[in-house]
N, C-alpha and C positions, 0 to 999 in steps of 0.2 A: 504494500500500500504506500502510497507516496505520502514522505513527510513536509510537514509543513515549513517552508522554508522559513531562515534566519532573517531573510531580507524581506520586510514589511511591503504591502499593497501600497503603492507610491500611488495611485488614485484616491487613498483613503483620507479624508478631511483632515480629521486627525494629525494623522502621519504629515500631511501637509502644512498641518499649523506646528508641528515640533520642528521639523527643517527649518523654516521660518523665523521662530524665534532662536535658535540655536545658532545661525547663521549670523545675526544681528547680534546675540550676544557675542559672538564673535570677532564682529565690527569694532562694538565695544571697547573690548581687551582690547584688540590691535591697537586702537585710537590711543589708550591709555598709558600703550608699553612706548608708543610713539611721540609722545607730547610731552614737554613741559612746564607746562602751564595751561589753565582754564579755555584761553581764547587758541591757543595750538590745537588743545583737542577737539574743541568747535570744527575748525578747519581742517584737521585729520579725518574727522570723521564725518565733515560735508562730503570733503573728496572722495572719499573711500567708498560710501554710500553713493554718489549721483554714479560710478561705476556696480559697485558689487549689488545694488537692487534689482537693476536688470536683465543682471545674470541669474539671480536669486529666481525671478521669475522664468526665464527663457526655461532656465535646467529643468524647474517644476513641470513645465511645460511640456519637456521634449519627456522626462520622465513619466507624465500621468503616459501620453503617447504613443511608449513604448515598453508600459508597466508588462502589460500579456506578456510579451517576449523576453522581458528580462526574468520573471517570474519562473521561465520554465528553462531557463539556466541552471547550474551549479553555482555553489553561492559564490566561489572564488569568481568564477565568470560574470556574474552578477554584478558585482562588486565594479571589477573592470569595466564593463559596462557602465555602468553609472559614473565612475572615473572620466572616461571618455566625452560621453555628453556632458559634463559638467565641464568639461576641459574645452568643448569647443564652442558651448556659449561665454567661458570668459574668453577665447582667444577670437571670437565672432565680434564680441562687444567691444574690444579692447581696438580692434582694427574698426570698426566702424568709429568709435569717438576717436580715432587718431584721424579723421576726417573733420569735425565736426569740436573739437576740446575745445570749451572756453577758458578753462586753467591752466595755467604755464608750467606744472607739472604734474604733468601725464606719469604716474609709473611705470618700469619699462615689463613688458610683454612675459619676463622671466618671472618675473617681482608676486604678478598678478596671478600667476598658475601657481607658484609657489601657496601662494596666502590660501588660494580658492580649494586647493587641493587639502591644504591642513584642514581645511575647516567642515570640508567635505568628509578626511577621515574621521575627526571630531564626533561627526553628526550620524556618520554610519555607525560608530563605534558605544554610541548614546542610543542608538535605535537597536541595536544588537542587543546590549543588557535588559535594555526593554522589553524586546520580544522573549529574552531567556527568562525574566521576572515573573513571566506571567506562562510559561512554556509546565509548569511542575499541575497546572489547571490542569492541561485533558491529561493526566497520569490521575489525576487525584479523581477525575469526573469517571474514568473506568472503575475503580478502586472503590469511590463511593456507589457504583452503581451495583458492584458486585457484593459489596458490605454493608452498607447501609442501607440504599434503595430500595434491594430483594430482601427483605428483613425475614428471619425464619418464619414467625409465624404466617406470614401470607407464602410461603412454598409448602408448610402442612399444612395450611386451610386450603388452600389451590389442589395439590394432590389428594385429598379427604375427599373434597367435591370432588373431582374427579373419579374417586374411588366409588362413591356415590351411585355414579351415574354409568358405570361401566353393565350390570347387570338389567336396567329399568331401559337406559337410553345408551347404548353403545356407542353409537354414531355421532353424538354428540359428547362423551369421551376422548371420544378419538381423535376428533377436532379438538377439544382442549389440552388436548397431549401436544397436540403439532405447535400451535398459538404456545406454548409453556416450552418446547425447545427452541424454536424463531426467536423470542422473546430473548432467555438467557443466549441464545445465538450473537443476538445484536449485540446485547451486554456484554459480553468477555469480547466484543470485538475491540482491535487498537483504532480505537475513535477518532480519528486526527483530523480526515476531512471530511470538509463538506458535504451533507448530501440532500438527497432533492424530498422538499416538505411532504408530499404524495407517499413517502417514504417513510417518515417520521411520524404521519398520521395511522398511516396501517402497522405500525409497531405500537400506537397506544391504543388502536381497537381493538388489536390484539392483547393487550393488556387490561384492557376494559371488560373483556369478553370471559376472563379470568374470575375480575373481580364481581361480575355479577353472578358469576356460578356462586359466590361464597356470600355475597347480597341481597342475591334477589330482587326481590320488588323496592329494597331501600334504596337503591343505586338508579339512580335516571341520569340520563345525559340527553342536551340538548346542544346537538355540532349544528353551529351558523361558519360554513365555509362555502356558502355555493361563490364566491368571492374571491376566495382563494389560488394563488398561483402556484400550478402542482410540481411546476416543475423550475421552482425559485428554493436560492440554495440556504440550507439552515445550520446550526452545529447540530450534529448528533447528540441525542436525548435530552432533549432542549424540553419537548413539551411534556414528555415521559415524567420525569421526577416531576414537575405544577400538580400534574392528575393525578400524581399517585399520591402528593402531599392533601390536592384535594380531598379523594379517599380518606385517607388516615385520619385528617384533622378536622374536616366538614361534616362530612354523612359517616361515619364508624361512632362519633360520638351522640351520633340522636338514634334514640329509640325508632321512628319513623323514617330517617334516612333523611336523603333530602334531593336536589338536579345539581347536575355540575354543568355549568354552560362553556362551549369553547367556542371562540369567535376568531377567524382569521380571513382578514379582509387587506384589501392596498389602498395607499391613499399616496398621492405626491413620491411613486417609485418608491415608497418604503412600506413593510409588512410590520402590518398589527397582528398581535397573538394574545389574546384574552382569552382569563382563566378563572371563574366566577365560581366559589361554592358559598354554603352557609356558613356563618359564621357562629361561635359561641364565645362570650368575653371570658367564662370561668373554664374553657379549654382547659386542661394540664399538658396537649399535645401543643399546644399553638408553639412553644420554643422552637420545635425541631422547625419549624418555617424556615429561619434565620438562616442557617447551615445550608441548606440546600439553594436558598436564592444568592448568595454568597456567591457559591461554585458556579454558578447560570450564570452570574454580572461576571465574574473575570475571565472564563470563557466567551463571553460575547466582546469585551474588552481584548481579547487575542484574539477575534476575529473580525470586529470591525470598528474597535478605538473608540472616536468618541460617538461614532455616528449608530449605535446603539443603544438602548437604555433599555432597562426595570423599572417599573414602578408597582408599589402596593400599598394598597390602600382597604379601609374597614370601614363600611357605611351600611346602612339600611339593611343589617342582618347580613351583608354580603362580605367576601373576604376576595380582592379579585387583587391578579396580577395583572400589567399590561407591557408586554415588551414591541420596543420596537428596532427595525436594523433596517439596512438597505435593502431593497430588491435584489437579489443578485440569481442568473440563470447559466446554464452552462453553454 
């Protein structure tokens, strides 16, 4: 299975806006190591900036442009890559203002790919620890899926029911034997990439289909996806642990059960995913919530920075999550 690379989605907002400021803090420095006095570093860092912004932009540029390709590099190649186009928008800009300079001192040509290039390792080398900060999530999201998530008592209440139903309704056994290895299937899978929500949905029906043998009539669901784009990319078991905290923390504790509603729809090229159960405020289970949305935010966070969120919220009896991320299709 291919691993997720070291080298970040240079299309990603996010990622866009750390270049950016890392880049300028960079300016910074230089102005400071370069001046000695107040109004020097005014002027170091006019200079430096009416050059280095619009390289700053050209490179973001050529990199959103050429993210797919570089992407599917080795990271050393990668790397180089990105080297490269950032090396020939400051040696682009440098010659075009050596047309056009209203300052009488232009840095020389040497000067400018030295600086651009520090600052470019700098900035790879800042996005690298990044990505490894948050890289121990899908280790931990397999691990918690296998330890926490499958908690015993719902694999002997799942095989019980099943046990159940082998002599009255075979066929319906059988089927919950298949949905119970698919299920742990997915789970012990090395989860890294991406895969398409059509995918993710029939791993929680299948999950769902489980927990009604052992529910019953208390467990309702009501899916509003006819909205839904089946084949837009999501992390792996992303809506799996919502539903099953649903389960546990919603309908497990009422006597009468209760609906778990899931709502996935598009709005402005990005995907909503809403997850609505009942709520109780004297819960004892409500803690474990925390732990599990936790692991979901820094998984969505290593997969698309700031341009996705969590939210949850407790109103009008309900307990709902709502996440949102980019569109993204293969």
């Amino acid at each position: 299975m291919k691993k997720i690379s070291r080298l970040p989605n240079m299309r990603n907002m996010g990622i866009a806006l750390r270049i950016i400021i890392i880049a300028n803090a960079g300016l910074i420095m230089g102005a400071v190591v370069l001046s000695q006095d107040w109004a020097e570093f005014i002027s170091q860092l006019t200079i430096t900036s009416t050059l280095a912004q619009p390289v700053i932009l050209i490179s973001l540029f050529l990199l959103y442009g050429c993210s797919p390709y570089i992407l599917k590099l080795s990271y050393s190649k990668a790397i180089i890559a990105v080297f490269a186009l950032v090396a020939l928008s400051a040696a682009g800009m440098h010659s075009f203002l050596t047309q056009f300079w209203i300052f009488a001192d232009l840095p020389s040509l040497l000067r400018i790919l030295i600086y651009t290039l520090t600052i470019t390792s700098l900035t790879l080398y800042y996005l690298d620890l990044h990505q490894r900060a948050y890289s121990p999530a899908i280790t931990e999201a397999r691990l918690q899926a296998l330890q926490a998530r499958i908690r015993p008592h719902f694999l002997f209440n799942s095989l019980n029911a099943v046990l159940s139903l082998i002599r009255s309704q075979p066929k319906q056994a059988e089927t919950a034997l298949e949905d119970m290895a698919d299920l742990f299937r997915v789970l012990m899978a090395d989860n890294r990439d991406l895969v398409p929500l059509a995918q993710e949905i029939a791993l929680c029906r299948q999950y769902l289909s489980l927990e009604k043998l052992r529910l019953d009539e208390r467990l309702s669901i009501e899916w509003l996806i006819d909205d839904m784009p089946p084949d837009a990319l999501v992390p792996p078991l992303l809506l799996q642990p919502l539903i099953e905290n649903a389960v546990y923390h919603g309908i497990e504790p009422l006597p009468d059960g209760g609906t778990i509603t899931i709502q996935i729809y598009t709005q402005q090229n990005e995907i909503h995913l809403v997850v609505k159960n009942p709520y109780i405020a004297q819960n004892s289970h409500q803690y474990g919530n925390k732990m599990a949305l936790k692991n979901i935010k820094e998984r969505l966070t290593l997969h698309f920075d700031l341009e996705a969120s969590l939210r949850s919220k407790k109103a009008n009896g309900l307990y709902s999550v709502h996440i949102t991320m980019p569109q993204q299709s293969y």
